[in-house]
C-alpha positions in Angstrom: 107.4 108.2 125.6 104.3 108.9 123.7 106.3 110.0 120.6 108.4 107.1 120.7 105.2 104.7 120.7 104.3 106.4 117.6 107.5 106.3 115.8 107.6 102.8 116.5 104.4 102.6 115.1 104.8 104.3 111.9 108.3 102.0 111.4 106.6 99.2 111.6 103.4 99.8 109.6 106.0 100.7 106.7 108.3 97.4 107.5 104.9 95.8 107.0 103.9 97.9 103.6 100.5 98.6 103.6 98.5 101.3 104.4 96.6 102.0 108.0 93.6 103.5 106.5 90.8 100.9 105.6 88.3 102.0 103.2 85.5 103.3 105.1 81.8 102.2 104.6 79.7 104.6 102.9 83.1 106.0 100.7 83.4 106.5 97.4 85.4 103.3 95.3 89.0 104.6 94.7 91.2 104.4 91.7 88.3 103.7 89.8 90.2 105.0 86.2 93.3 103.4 86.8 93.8 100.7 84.0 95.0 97.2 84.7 96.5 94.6 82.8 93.6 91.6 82.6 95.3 87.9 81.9 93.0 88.0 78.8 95.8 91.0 77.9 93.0 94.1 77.8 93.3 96.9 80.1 90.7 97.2 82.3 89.6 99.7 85.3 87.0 99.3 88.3 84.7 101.3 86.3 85.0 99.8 83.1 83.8 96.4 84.9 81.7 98.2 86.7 77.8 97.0 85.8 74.5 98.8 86.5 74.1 97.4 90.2 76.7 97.6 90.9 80.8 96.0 91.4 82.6 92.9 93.8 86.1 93.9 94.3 88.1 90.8 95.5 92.0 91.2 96.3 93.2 87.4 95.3 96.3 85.8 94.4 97.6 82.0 93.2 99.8 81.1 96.2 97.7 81.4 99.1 96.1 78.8 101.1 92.7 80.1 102.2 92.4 81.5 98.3 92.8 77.9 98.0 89.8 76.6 100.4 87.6 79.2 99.1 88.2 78.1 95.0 84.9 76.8 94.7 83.2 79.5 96.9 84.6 82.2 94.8 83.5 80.9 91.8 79.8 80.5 93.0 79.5 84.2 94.0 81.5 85.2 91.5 79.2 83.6 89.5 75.8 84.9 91.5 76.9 88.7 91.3 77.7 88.3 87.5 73.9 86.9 87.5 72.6 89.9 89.6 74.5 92.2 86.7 76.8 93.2 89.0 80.7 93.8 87.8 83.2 91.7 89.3 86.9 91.8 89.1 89.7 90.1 91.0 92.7 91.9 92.0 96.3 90.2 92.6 98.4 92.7 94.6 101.3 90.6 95.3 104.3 92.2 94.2 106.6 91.0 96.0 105.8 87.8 95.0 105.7 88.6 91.1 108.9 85.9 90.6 107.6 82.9 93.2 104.0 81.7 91.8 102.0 85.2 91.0 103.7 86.8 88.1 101.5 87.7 85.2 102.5 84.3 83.2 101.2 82.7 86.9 97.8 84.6 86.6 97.0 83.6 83.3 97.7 79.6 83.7 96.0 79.7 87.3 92.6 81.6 85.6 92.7 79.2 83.0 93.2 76.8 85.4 89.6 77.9 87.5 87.8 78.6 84.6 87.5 82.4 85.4 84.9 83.9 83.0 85.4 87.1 85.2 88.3 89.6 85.0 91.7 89.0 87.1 93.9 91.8 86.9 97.7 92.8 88.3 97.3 95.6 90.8 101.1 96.8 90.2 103.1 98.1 93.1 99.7 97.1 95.2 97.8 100.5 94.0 94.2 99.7 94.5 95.4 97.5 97.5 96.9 100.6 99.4 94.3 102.6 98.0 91.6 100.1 99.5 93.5 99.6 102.8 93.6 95.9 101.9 95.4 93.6 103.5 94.6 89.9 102.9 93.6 87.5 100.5 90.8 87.0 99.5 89.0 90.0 100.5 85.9 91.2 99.4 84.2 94.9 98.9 80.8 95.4 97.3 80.1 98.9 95.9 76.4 99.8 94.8 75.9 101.3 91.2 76.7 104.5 92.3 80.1 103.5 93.5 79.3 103.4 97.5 81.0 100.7 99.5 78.2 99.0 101.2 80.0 95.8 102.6 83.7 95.1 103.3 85.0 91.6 104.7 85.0 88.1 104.0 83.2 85.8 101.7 81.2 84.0 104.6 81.4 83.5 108.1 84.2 80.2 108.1 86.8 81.2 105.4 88.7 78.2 107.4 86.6 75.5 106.6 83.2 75.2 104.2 81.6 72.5 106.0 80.7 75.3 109.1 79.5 78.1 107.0 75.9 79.5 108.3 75.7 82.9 106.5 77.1 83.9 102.9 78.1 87.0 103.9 78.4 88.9 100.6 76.0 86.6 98.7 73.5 87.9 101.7 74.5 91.6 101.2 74.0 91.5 97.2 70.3 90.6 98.0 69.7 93.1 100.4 71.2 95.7 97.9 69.0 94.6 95.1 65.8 94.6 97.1 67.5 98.2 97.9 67.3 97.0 101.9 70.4 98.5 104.1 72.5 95.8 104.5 72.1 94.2 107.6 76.1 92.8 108.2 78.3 95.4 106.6 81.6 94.4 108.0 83.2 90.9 108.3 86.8 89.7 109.5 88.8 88.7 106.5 91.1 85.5 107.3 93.5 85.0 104.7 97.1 85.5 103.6 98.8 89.2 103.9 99.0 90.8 100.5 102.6 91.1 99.5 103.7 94.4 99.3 107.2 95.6 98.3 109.5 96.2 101.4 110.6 100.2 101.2 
Protein backbone atom coordinates (compact mmCIF):
# COMPACT_ATOMS: atom_id res chain seq x y z
CA UNK A 1 0.00 0.00 0.00
CA UNK A 2 2.78 2.21 1.04
CA UNK A 3 4.46 1.88 -2.40
CA UNK A 4 1.44 2.52 -4.20
CA UNK A 5 0.90 5.91 -2.13
CA UNK A 6 4.26 6.85 -3.39
CA UNK A 7 3.93 5.95 -6.98
CA UNK A 8 0.85 7.89 -6.97
CA UNK A 9 2.79 10.54 -5.63
CA UNK A 10 5.61 10.72 -7.82
CA UNK A 11 2.84 10.51 -11.01
CA UNK A 12 1.24 13.19 -9.98
CA UNK A 13 4.05 15.65 -8.93
CA UNK A 14 5.29 14.94 -12.68
CA UNK A 15 1.55 15.44 -14.17
CA UNK A 16 2.00 18.71 -12.29
CA UNK A 17 5.75 19.56 -13.60
CA UNK A 18 7.63 20.98 -11.04
CA UNK A 19 9.91 19.94 -8.71
CA UNK A 20 9.22 18.85 -4.83
CA UNK A 21 12.34 20.26 -3.52
CA UNK A 22 12.00 23.97 -2.35
CA UNK A 23 15.10 25.84 -2.03
CA UNK A 24 16.08 25.69 1.44
CA UNK A 25 16.93 28.74 3.63
CA UNK A 26 20.61 29.19 4.30
CA UNK A 27 21.45 27.45 0.49
CA UNK A 28 23.47 28.53 -1.94
CA UNK A 29 21.54 30.53 -5.20
CA UNK A 30 21.38 27.93 -8.06
CA UNK A 31 22.01 28.29 -11.64
CA UNK A 32 23.67 31.33 -10.92
CA UNK A 33 25.88 31.19 -14.58
CA UNK A 34 23.21 30.19 -16.64
CA UNK A 35 22.53 33.03 -19.16
CA UNK A 36 19.08 34.33 -19.99
CA UNK A 37 17.58 36.19 -22.71
CA UNK A 38 16.63 39.90 -21.09
CA UNK A 39 13.63 41.69 -23.22
CA UNK A 40 16.25 44.46 -23.71
CA UNK A 41 17.91 41.33 -25.99
CA UNK A 42 21.33 40.86 -23.62
CA UNK A 43 22.00 37.78 -21.99
CA UNK A 44 22.08 37.94 -18.50
CA UNK A 45 22.69 35.49 -15.45
CA UNK A 46 21.78 35.76 -11.54
CA UNK A 47 25.27 36.69 -10.99
CA UNK A 48 25.73 39.11 -13.51
CA UNK A 49 22.68 41.13 -11.85
CA UNK A 50 23.86 40.24 -8.92
CA UNK A 51 25.05 43.66 -6.81
CA UNK A 52 27.27 44.06 -3.75
CA UNK A 53 24.35 43.37 -1.07
CA UNK A 54 23.10 41.42 -2.49
CA UNK A 55 20.00 39.93 -5.31
CA UNK A 56 15.74 39.69 -5.38
CA UNK A 57 14.80 36.85 -7.46
CA UNK A 58 11.07 37.18 -8.43
CA UNK A 59 9.45 34.34 -10.70
CA UNK A 60 6.69 36.62 -12.72
CA UNK A 61 4.84 36.40 -15.78
CA UNK A 62 2.16 38.77 -18.00
CA UNK A 63 -1.04 36.62 -17.64
CA UNK A 64 -1.63 36.17 -14.11
CA UNK A 65 -3.98 37.87 -11.93
CA UNK A 66 -2.33 38.32 -8.56
CA UNK A 67 0.94 39.53 -10.80
CA UNK A 68 -1.63 41.81 -11.77
CA UNK A 69 -2.76 43.25 -8.10
CA UNK A 70 0.71 43.40 -7.02
CA UNK A 71 1.96 45.77 -10.34
CA UNK A 72 2.42 48.63 -8.37
CA UNK A 73 3.85 46.76 -5.34
CA UNK A 74 6.49 45.18 -7.47
CA UNK A 75 7.58 48.19 -8.79
CA UNK A 76 8.08 49.92 -5.33
CA UNK A 77 10.34 47.18 -4.07
CA UNK A 78 11.70 46.58 -7.06
CA UNK A 79 12.49 49.92 -6.92
CA UNK A 80 13.71 50.06 -2.94
CA UNK A 81 16.23 46.97 -3.48
CA UNK A 82 17.70 48.71 -6.65
CA UNK A 83 18.09 51.72 -4.09
CA UNK A 84 19.68 49.48 -1.30
CA UNK A 85 22.29 48.28 -4.35
CA UNK A 86 20.86 45.21 -4.36
CA UNK A 87 20.38 43.17 -7.98
CA UNK A 88 17.03 42.44 -9.00
CA UNK A 89 15.81 40.33 -11.80
CA UNK A 90 12.36 38.92 -12.78
CA UNK A 91 12.07 35.59 -14.04
CA UNK A 92 9.06 34.41 -16.47
CA UNK A 93 8.98 30.52 -16.37
CA UNK A 94 5.89 29.93 -18.21
CA UNK A 95 6.52 27.72 -20.89
CA UNK A 96 3.74 26.31 -21.50
CA UNK A 97 2.28 29.40 -22.02
CA UNK A 98 5.01 30.85 -24.48
CA UNK A 99 2.04 31.00 -27.43
CA UNK A 100 -1.07 32.47 -25.14
CA UNK A 101 0.20 35.96 -23.62
CA UNK A 102 4.01 35.18 -22.26
CA UNK A 103 6.13 34.63 -25.31
CA UNK A 104 9.26 36.71 -25.56
CA UNK A 105 7.36 39.37 -28.01
CA UNK A 106 4.73 39.32 -24.78
CA UNK A 107 7.58 40.13 -22.32
CA UNK A 108 8.94 42.89 -24.06
CA UNK A 109 5.53 44.91 -24.75
CA UNK A 110 4.26 44.11 -21.04
CA UNK A 111 7.95 45.53 -19.54
CA UNK A 112 7.57 48.38 -21.64
CA UNK A 113 4.28 48.54 -20.65
CA UNK A 114 5.33 48.78 -16.49
CA UNK A 115 8.13 50.79 -17.13
CA UNK A 116 10.68 48.04 -15.84
CA UNK A 117 14.14 49.72 -15.44
CA UNK A 118 15.04 46.18 -13.93
CA UNK A 119 15.86 43.03 -15.82
CA UNK A 120 12.95 40.48 -17.02
CA UNK A 121 14.31 37.47 -18.42
CA UNK A 122 12.80 33.96 -20.12
CA UNK A 123 13.59 31.07 -17.77
CA UNK A 124 13.37 28.43 -20.76
CA UNK A 125 12.01 25.02 -20.13
CA UNK A 126 11.42 26.62 -16.36
CA UNK A 127 15.28 25.99 -15.40
CA UNK A 128 15.87 28.28 -12.54
CA UNK A 129 12.10 27.63 -11.63
CA UNK A 130 12.81 23.76 -11.08
CA UNK A 131 16.06 24.66 -9.90
CA UNK A 132 14.38 27.05 -7.22
CA UNK A 133 11.55 24.69 -6.41
CA UNK A 134 9.20 27.59 -7.55
CA UNK A 135 5.90 27.26 -7.98
CA UNK A 136 3.84 30.41 -8.31
CA UNK A 137 3.79 33.82 -9.47
CA UNK A 138 5.05 36.19 -8.20
CA UNK A 139 7.46 34.74 -5.84
CA UNK A 140 10.13 36.24 -4.18
CA UNK A 141 13.76 35.02 -2.91
CA UNK A 142 16.34 37.44 -1.36
CA UNK A 143 19.96 36.19 -1.43
CA UNK A 144 22.72 38.18 0.57
CA UNK A 145 25.97 39.27 -1.28
CA UNK A 146 27.42 36.17 -0.68
CA UNK A 147 24.70 34.29 -2.46
CA UNK A 148 22.74 32.87 0.76
CA UNK A 149 19.00 32.70 0.55
CA UNK A 150 17.87 34.58 3.57
CA UNK A 151 14.05 35.00 2.79
CA UNK A 152 11.74 32.97 0.57
CA UNK A 153 7.87 33.88 0.06
CA UNK A 154 5.62 36.55 -0.81
CA UNK A 155 5.90 40.25 -1.32
CA UNK A 156 3.82 41.11 1.90
CA UNK A 157 1.37 39.64 4.10
CA UNK A 158 -2.08 40.23 1.64
CA UNK A 159 -0.93 39.45 -1.98
CA UNK A 160 -5.00 39.31 -2.33
CA UNK A 161 -5.74 42.64 -1.68
CA UNK A 162 -3.31 46.06 -0.88
CA UNK A 163 -5.65 47.78 1.15
CA UNK A 164 -4.92 44.95 4.31
CA UNK A 165 -1.25 44.89 4.04
CA UNK A 166 0.44 45.33 7.74
CA UNK A 167 4.06 44.03 7.11
CA UNK A 168 6.24 44.30 3.73
CA UNK A 169 7.57 41.22 4.06
CA UNK A 170 10.66 41.44 1.83
CA UNK A 171 10.92 45.19 1.98
CA UNK A 172 11.29 44.36 6.00
CA UNK A 173 13.83 41.58 5.33
CA UNK A 174 16.23 43.88 3.03
CA UNK A 175 16.52 46.18 6.12
CA UNK A 176 17.30 43.67 8.48
CA UNK A 177 19.98 42.34 6.04
CA UNK A 178 21.61 45.66 5.51
CA UNK A 179 21.72 46.45 9.25
CA UNK A 180 23.25 42.80 9.00
CA UNK A 181 20.24 41.72 11.70
CA UNK A 182 18.97 37.93 11.13
CA UNK A 183 15.96 38.24 9.54
CA UNK A 184 13.28 38.06 11.75
CA UNK A 185 10.27 36.40 9.07
CA UNK A 186 12.21 34.24 6.73
CA UNK A 187 9.43 32.39 5.16
CA UNK A 188 6.04 33.62 3.81
CA UNK A 189 3.06 31.75 1.83
CA UNK A 190 3.29 32.76 -1.73
CA UNK A 191 -0.49 33.22 -3.23
CA UNK A 192 -0.32 33.47 -6.83
CA UNK A 193 -0.79 31.59 -10.11
CA UNK A 194 1.15 28.09 -10.76
CA UNK A 195 4.11 28.59 -13.03
CA UNK A 196 3.44 26.77 -16.27
CA UNK A 197 5.63 24.13 -16.78
CA UNK A 198 5.66 21.82 -19.82
CA UNK A 199 3.52 18.59 -19.36
CA UNK A 200 6.18 15.43 -19.80
Amino acid sequence: MKHIFTLLLVTITRFAGFSQTELALGASMPKGDIKMKDVAGELVSLNDVKKPNGLLVMFSCNTCPYVVKNLSRTAEICQYAENKNIGIILLNSNEARRQDGDSFADMQNYAKQQGYTWHYVMDSNHELADAFGATRTPECFLFDNTGKLLYHGAIDDSPADINKVSRNHVKEAINEMIAGKDVSVKESRSVGCTIQRKKG
